[in-house]
C-alpha positions as a Markdown table, in Angstrom:
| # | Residue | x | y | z |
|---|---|---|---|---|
| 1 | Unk | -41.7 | -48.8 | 40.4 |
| 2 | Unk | -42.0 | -47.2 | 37.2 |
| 3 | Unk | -39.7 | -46.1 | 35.0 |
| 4 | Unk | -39.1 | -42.2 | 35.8 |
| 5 | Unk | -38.9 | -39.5 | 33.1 |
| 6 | Unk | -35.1 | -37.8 | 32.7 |
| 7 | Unk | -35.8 | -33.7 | 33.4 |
| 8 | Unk | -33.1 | -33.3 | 31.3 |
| 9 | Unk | -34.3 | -35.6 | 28.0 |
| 10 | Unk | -32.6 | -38.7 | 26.9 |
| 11 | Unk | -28.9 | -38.9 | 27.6 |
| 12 | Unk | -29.2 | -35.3 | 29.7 |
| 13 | Unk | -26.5 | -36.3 | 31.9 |
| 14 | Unk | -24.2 | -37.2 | 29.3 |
| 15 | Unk | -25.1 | -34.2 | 27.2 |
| 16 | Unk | -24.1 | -31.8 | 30.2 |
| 17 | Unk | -20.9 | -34.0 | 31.5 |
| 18 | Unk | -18.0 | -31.2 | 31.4 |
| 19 | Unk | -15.9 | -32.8 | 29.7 |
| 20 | Unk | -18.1 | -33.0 | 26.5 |
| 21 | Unk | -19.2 | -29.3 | 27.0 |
| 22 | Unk | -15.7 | -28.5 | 27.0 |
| 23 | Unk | -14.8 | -30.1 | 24.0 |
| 24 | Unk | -17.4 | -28.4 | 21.9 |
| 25 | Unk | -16.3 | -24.9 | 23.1 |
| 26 | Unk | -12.5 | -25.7 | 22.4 |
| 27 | Unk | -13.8 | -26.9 | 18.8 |
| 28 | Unk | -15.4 | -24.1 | 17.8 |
| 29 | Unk | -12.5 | -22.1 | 19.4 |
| 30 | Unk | -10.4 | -24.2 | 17.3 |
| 31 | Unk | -12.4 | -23.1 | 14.1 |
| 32 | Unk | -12.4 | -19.7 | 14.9 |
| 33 | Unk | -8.7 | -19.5 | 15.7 |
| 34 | Unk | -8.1 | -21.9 | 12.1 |
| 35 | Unk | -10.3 | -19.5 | 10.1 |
| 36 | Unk | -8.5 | -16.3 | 11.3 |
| 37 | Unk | -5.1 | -17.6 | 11.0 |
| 38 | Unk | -6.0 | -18.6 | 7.6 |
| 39 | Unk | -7.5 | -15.1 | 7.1 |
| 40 | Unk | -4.0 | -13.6 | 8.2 |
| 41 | Unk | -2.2 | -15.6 | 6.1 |
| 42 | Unk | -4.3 | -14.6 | 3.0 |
| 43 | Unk | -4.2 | -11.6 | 3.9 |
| 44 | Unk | -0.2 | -10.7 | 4.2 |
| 45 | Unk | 0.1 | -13.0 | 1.0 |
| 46 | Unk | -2.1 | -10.6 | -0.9 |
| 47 | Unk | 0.2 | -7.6 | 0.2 |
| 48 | Unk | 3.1 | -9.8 | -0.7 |
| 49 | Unk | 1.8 | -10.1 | -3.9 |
| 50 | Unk | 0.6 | -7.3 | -4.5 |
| 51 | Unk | 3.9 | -5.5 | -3.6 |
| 52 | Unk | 6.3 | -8.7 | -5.8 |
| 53 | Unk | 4.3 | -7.6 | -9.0 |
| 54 | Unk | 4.6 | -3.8 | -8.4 |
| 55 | Unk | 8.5 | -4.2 | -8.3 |
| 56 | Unk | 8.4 | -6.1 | -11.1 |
| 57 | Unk | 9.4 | -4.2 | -14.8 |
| 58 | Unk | 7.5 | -5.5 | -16.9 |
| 59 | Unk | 5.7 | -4.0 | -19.6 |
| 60 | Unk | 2.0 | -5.0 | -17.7 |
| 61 | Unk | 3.2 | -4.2 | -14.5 |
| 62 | Unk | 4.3 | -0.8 | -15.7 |
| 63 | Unk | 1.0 | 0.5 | -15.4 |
| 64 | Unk | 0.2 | -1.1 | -12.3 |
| 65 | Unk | -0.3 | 0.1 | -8.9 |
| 66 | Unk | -2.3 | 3.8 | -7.5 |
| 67 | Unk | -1.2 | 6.6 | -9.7 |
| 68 | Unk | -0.6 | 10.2 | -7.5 |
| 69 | Unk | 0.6 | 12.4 | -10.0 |
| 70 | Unk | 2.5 | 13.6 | -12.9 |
| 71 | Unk | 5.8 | 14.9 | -14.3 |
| 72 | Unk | 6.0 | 16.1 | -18.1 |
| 73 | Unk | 9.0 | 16.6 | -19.7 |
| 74 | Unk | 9.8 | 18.1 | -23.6 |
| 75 | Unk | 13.0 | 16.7 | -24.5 |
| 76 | Unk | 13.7 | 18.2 | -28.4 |
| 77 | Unk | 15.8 | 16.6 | -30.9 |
| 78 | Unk | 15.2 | 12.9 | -29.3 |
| 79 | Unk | 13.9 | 10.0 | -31.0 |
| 80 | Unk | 13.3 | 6.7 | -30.1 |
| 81 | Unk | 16.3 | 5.3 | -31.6 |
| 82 | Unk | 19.1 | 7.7 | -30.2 |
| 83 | Unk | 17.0 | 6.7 | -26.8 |
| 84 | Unk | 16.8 | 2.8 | -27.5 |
| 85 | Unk | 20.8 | 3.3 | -27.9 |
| 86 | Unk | 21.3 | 3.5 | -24.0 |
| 87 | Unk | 19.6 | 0.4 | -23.5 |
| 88 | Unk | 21.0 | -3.2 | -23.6 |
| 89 | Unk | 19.0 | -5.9 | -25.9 |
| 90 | Unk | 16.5 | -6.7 | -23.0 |
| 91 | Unk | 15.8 | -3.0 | -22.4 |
| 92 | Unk | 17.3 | -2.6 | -19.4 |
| 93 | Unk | 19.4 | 0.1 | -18.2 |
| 94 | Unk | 21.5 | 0.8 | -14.9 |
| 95 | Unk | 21.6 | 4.2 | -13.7 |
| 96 | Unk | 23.1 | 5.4 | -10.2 |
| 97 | Unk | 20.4 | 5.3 | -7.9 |
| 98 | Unk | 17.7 | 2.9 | -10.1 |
| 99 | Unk | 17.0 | 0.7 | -12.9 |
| 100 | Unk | 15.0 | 1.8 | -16.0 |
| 101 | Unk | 13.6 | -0.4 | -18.4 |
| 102 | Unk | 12.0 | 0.3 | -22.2 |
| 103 | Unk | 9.0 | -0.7 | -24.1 |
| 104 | Unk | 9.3 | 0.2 | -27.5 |
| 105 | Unk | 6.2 | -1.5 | -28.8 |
| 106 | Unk | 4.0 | 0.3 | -26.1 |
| 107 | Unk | 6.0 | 3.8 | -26.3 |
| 108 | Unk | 6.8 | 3.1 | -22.6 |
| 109 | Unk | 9.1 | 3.3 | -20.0 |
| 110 | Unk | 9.2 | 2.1 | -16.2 |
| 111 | Unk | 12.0 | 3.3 | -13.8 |
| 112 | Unk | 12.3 | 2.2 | -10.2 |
| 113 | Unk | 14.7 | 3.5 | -7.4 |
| 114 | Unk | 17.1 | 0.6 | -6.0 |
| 115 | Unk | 17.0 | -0.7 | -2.8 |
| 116 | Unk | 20.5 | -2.4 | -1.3 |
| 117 | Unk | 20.2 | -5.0 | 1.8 |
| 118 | Unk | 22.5 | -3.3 | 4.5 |
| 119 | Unk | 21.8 | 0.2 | 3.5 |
| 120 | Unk | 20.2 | 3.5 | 4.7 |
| 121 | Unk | 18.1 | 3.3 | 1.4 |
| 122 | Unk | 15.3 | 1.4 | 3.2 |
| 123 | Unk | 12.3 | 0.9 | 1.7 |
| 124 | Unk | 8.7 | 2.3 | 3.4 |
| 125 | Unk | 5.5 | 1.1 | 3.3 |
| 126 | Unk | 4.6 | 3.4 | 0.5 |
| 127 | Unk | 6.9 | 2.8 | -2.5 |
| 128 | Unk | 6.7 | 4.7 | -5.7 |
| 129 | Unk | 7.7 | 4.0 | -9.7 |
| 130 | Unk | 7.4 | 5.9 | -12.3 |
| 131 | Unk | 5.3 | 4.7 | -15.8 |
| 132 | Unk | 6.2 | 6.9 | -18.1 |
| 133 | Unk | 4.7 | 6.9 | -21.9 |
| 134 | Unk | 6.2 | 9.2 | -24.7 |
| 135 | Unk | 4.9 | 10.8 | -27.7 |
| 136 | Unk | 7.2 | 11.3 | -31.0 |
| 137 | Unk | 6.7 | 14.6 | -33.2 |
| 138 | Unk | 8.9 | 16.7 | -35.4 |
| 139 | Unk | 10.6 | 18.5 | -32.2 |
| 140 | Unk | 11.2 | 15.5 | -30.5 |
| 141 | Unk | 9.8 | 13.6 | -27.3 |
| 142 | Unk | 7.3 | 14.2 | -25.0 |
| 143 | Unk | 7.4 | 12.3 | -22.2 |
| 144 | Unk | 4.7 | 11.7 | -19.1 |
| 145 | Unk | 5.7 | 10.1 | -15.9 |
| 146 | Unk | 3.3 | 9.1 | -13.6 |
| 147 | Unk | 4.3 | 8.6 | -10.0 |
| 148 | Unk | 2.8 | 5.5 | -8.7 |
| 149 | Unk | 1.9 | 3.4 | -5.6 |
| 150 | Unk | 1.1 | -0.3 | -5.0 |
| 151 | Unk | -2.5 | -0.8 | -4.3 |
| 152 | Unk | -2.1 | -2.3 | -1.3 |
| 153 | Unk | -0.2 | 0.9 | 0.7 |
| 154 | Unk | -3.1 | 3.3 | -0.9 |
| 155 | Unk | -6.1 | 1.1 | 0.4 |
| 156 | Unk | -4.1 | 0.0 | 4.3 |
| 157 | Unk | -3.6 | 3.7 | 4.4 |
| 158 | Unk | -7.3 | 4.9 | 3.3 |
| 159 | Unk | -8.7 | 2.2 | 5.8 |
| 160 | Unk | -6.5 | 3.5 | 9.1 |
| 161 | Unk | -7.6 | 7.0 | 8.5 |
| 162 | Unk | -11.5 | 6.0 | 7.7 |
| 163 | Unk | -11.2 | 3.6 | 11.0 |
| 164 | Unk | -9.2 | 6.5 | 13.4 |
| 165 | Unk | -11.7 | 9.0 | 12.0 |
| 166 | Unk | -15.3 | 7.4 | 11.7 |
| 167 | Unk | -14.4 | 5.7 | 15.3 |
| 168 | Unk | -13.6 | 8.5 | 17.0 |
| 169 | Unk | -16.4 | 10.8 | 15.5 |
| 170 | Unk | -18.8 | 7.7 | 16.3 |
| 171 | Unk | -17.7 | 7.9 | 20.1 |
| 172 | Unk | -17.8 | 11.4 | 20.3 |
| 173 | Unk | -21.7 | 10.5 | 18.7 |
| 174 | Unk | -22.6 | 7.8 | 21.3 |
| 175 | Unk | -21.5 | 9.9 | 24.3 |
| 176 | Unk | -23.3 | 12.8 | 23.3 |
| 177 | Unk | -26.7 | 11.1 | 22.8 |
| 178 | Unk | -26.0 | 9.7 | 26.3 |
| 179 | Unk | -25.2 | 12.5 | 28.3 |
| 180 | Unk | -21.7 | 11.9 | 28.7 |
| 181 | Unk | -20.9 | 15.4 | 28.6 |
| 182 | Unk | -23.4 | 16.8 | 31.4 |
| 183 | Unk | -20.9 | 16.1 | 33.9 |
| 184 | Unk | -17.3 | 18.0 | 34.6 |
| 185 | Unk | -15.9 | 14.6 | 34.3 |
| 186 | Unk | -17.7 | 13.3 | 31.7 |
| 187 | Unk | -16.9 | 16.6 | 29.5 |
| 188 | Unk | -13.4 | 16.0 | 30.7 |
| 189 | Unk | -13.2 | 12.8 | 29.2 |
| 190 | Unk | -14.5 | 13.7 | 26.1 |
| 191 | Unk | -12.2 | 16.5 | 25.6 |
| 192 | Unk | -9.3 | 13.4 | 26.1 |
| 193 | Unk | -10.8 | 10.7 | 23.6 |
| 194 | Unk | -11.2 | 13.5 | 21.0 |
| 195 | Unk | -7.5 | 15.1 | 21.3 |
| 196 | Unk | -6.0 | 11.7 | 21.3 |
| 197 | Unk | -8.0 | 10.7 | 18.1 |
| 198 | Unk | -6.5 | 14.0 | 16.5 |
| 199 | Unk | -3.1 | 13.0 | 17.7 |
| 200 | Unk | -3.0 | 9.6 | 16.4 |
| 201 | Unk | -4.4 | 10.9 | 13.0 |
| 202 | Unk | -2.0 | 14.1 | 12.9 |
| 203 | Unk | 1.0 | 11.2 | 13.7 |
| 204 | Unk | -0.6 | 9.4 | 11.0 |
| 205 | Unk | -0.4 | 12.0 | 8.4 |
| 206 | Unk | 3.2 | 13.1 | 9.3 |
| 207 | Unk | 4.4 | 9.6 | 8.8 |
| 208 | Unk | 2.9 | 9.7 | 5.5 |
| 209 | Unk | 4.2 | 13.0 | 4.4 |
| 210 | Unk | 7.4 | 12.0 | 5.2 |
| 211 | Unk | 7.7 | 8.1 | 3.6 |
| 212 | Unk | 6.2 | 10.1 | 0.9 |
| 213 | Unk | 8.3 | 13.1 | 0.2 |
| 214 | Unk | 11.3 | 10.2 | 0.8 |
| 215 | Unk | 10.1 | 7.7 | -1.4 |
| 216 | Unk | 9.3 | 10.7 | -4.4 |
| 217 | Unk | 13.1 | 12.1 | -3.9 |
| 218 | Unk | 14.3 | 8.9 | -4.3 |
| 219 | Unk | 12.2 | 8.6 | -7.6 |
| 220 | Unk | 13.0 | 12.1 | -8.4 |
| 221 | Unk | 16.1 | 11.4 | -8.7 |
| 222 | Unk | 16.2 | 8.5 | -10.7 |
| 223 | Unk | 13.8 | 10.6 | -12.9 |
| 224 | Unk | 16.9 | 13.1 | -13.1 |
| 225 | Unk | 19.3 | 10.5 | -14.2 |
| 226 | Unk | 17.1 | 8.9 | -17.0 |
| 227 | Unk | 16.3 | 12.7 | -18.3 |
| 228 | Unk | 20.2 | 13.2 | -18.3 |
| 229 | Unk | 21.3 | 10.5 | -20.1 |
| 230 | Unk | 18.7 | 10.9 | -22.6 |
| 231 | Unk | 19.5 | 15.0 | -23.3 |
| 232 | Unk | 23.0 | 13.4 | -23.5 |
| 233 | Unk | 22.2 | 11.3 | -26.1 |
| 234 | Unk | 19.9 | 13.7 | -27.9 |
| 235 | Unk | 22.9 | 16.4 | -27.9 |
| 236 | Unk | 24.9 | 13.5 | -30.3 |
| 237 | Unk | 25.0 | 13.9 | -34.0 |
């Protein structure tokens, strides 16, 4: 008898045993699960990062992070030495509710609110400094504080709304072209999808408001302080 041909090609029966097919599909499982954990990790370490070198006060880091607006101040009779006076010889200065911390070389000041472990003065997702930069004349200061927010909150933020948004409008899309809403049920369901996408991004936008109008008191106030001590100083002979 001859030899006969394998239907299944050389080693076909080996190349089908279970056990072998089931070790290729938990490898490239594995992979998959390695390269999205690794993904994750890169991920959070970016906003980790991203959030370490907005706290920090630092002349470079200052300017860092999504700016959202501005508050300008005229403080008369002020210069930079009565306001360096305040200051200790890093720069640094301890007010009530914040830290501020000076730049003379770079006309530029950076104040942050404080936040205490075991305290109602939690931080949000959506933190805020303030960079301010000053201009000298003959009538004193003018002084520019610009409210910002670390990169990271602004673009997490833009990307829920875009994906809430774009994937409800795109559903609303795809079931129109298909008929969905010929039927009482079908227009039924659409009506549902459609007011639950509008809740979820009206809850979205209240939360924001809110961390918001918290986070800007809390600079506010630090703002407040800073301005005080420096018409304080200016009022000095």
């Amino acid at each position: 008898m001859g030899s006969q041909q394998n239907p299944l090609g050389r080693g076909g029966l080996a190349a089908w045993h279970p056990g072998l097919l089931l070790r290729k599909v938990y490898g490239k499982f594995g992979c998959m699960v390695l390269a999205g954990a690794f993904a994750v990790v890169l991920f959070v370490g970016l906003i980790i990062g991203d959030w370490v070198y907005f706290s920090r006060l630092s002349s470079d880091a200052a300017r860092y992070g999504y700016g959202l607006g501005r508050v300008q101040d005229q403080v008369a009779s002020l210069g930079v030495q009565k306001l360096m006076r305040r200051f200790d010889t890093n720069g640094f200065l301890a007010l009530p509710h914040g830290v501020a911390r000076i730049f003379p070389e770079a006309n530029r000041l950076v104040i942050r609110p404080s936040y205490r472990l075991f305290s109602m003065r939690f931080r949000t997702a959506w933190p805020l400094k303030g960079s301010i930069q000053w201009s000298s004349d003959v009538n004193g200061l003018t002084v520019v504080c610009t409210k910002r927010m670390p990169w990271s909150s602004s673009i997490l933020t833009l990307l829920w709304f875009s994906l809430v948004g774009v994937g409800t409008l795109g559903f609303l899309l795809t079931y129109l072209f298909e008929g969905g809403f010929e039927s009482l049920g079908g227009l039924l369901l659409g009506v549902g999808v459609t007011a639950v996408g509008l809740i979820v991004v009206a809850f979205g936008l209240l939360t924001v408001t809110v961390a918001y109008r918290i986070e800007n008191t809390r600079l506010m106030q630090v703002y407040t302080e800073l301005r005080a001590l420096a018409l304080d100083e200016a009022s000095k002979a």
